[in-house]
Backbone as JSON Lines, residues from 0, in Angstrom:
{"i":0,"aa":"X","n":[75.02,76.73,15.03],"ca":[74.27,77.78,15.71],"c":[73.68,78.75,14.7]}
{"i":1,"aa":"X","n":[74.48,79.31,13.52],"ca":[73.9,79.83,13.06],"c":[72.59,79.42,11.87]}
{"i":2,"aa":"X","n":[72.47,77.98,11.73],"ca":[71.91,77.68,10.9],"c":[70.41,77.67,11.68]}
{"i":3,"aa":"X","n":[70.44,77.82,13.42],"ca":[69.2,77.9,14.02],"c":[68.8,78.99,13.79]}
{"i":4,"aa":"X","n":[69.76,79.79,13.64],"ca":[69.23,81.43,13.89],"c":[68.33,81.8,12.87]}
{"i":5,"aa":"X","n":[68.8,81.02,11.66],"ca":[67.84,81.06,10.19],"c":[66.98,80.33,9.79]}
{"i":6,"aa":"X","n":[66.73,79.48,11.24],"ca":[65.33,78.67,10.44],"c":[64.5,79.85,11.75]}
{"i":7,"aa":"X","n":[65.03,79.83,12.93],"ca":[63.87,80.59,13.65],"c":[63.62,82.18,12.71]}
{"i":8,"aa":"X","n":[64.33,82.9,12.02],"ca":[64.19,83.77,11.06],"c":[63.35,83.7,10.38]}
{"i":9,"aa":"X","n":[63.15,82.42,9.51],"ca":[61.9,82.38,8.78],"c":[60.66,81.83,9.76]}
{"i":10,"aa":"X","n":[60.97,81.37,10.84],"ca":[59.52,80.9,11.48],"c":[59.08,81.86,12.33]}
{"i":11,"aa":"X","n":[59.79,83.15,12.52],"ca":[58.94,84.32,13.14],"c":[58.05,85.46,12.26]}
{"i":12,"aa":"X","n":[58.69,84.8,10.58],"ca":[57.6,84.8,10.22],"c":[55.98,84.77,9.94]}
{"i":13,"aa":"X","n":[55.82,83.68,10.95],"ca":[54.15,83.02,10.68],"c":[53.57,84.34,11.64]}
{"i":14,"aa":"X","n":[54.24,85.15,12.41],"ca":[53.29,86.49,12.63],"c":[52.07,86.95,12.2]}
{"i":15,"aa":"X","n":[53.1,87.25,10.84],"ca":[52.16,87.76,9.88],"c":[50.79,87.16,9.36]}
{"i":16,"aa":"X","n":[50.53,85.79,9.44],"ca":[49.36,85.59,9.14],"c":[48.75,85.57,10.36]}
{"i":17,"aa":"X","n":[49.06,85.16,11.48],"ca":[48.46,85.45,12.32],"c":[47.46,86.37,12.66]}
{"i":18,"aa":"X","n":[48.29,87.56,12.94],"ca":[47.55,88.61,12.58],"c":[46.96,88.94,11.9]}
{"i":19,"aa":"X","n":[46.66,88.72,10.92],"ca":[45.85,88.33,9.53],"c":[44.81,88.07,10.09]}
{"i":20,"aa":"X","n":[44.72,86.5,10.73],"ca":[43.79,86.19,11.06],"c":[43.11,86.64,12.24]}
{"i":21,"aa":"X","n":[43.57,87.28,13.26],"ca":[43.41,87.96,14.27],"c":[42.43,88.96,13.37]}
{"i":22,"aa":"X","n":[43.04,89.79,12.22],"ca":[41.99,91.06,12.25],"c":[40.98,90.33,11.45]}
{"i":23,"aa":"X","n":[40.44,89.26,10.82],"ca":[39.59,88.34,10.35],"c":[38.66,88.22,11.29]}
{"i":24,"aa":"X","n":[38.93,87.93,12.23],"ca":[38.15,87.93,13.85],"c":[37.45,89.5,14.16]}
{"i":25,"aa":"X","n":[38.37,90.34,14.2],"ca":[37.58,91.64,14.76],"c":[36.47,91.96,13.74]}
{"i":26,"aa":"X","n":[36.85,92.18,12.15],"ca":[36.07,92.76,11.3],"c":[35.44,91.89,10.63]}
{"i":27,"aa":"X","n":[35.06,91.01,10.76],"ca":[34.45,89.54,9.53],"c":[32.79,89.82,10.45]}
{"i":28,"aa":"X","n":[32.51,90.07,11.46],"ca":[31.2,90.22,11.79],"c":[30.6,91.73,11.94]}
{"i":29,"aa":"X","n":[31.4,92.63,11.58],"ca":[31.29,93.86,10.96],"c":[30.52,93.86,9.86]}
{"i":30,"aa":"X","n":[31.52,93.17,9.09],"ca":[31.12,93.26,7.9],"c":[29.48,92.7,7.58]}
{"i":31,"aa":"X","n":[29.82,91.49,8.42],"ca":[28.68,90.7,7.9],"c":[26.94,91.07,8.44]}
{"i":32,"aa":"X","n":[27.35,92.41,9.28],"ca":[26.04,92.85,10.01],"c":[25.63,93.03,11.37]}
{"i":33,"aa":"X","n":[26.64,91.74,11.89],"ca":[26.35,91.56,13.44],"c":[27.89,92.14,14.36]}
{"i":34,"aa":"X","n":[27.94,93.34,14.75],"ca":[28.93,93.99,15.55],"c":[28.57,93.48,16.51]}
{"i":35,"aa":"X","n":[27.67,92.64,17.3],"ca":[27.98,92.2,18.69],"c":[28.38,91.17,18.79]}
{"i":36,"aa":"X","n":[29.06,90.1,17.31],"ca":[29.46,89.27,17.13],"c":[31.16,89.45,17.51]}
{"i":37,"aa":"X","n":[31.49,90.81,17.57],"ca":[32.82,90.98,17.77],"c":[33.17,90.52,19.22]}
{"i":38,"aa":"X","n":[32.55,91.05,20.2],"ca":[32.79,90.35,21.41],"c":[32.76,89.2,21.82]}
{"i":39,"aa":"X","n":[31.89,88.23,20.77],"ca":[32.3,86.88,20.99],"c":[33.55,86.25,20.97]}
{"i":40,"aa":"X","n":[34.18,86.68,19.75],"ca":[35.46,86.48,18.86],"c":[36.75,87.29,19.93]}
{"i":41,"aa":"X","n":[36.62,87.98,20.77],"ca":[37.52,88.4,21.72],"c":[38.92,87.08,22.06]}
{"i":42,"aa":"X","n":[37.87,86.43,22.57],"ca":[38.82,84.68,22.94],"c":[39.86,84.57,21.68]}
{"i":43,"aa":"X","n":[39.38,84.77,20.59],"ca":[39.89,84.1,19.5],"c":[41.16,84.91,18.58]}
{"i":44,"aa":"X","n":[40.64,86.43,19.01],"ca":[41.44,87.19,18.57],"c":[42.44,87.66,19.68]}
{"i":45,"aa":"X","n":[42.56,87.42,20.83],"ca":[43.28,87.49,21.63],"c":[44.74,86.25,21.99]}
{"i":46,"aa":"X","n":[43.82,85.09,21.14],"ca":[44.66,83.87,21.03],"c":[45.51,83.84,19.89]}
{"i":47,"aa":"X","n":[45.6,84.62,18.87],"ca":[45.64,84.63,17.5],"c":[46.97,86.08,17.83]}
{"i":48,"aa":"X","n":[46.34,86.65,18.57],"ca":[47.51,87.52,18.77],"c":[49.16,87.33,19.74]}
{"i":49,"aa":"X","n":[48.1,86.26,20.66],"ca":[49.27,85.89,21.63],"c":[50.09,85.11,20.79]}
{"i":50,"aa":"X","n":[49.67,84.22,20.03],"ca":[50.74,83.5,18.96],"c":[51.23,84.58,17.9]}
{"i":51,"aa":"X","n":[51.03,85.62,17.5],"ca":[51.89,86.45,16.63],"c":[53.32,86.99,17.26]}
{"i":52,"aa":"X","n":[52.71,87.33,18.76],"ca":[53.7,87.89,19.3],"c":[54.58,87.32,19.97]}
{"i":53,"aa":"X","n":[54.62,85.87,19.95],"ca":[55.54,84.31,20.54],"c":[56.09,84.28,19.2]}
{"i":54,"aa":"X","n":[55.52,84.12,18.01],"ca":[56.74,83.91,17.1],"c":[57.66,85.14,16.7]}
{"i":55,"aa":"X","n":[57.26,86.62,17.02],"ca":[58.17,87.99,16.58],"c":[59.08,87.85,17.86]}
{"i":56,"aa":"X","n":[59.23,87.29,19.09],"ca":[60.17,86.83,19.68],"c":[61.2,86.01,19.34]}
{"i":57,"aa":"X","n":[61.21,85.18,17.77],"ca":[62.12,84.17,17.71],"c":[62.91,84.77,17.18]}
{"i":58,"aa":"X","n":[62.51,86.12,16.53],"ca":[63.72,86.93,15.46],"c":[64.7,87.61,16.24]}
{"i":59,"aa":"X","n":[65.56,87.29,15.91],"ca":[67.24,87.95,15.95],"c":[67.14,89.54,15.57]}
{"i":60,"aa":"X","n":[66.96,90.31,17.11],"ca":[67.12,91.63,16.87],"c":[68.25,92.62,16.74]}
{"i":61,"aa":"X","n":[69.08,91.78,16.7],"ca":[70.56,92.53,16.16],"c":[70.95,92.34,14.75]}
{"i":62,"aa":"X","n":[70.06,91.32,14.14],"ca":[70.37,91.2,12.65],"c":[68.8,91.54,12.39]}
{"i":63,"aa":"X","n":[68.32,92.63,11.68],"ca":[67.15,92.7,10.81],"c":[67.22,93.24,9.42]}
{"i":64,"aa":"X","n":[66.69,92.3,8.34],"ca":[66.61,92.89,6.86],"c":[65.53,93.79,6.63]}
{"i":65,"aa":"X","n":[65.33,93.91,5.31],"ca":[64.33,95.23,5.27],"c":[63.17,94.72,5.49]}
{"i":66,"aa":"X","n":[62.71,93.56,5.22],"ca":[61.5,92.65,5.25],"c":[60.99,92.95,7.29]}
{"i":67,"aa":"X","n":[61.9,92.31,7.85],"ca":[61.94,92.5,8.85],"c":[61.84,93.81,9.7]}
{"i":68,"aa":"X","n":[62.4,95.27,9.38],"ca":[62.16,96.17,9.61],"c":[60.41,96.81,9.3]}
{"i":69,"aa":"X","n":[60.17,96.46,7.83],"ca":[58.72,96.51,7.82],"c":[58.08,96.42,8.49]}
{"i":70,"aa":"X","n":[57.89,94.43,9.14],"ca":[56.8,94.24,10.16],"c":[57.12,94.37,11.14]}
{"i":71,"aa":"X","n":[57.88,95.37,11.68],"ca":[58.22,95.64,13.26],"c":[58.05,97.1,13.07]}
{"i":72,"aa":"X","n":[57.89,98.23,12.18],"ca":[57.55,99.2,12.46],"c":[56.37,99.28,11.54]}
């Protein structure tokens, strides 16, 4: 049991890029000139987020390291 608890530990990891790529979506057509390109990308950054926040569910919130405290506050 506990050896699940530590692989889902490191796989609620992949958050973080997620979101990554989520804000890749909002600001990448900012940048590039076309802001009404952001509302296209809605779908995409909304999908990108729903998977960040399915894997910060796999972490064990009675055990958090400092790593872990970071990306939750």
């Amino acid at each position: 049991m506990n050896k699940i608890l530590v692989i889902l530990k490191y796989v609620a990891y992949l958050n973080i890029p997620l979101i990554l790529g989520a804000l890749y979506f909002i600001y990448a057509p900012i940048f590039k000139g076309e802001p009404s390109g952001t509302v296209e990308n809605i779908p995409k950054v909304l999908l990108f987020l729903g998977f960040a926040l399915s894997f910060t569910s796999l972490r064990d919130m009675k055990r958090i390291d400092k790593m872990g405290r970071f990306v939750i506050e």
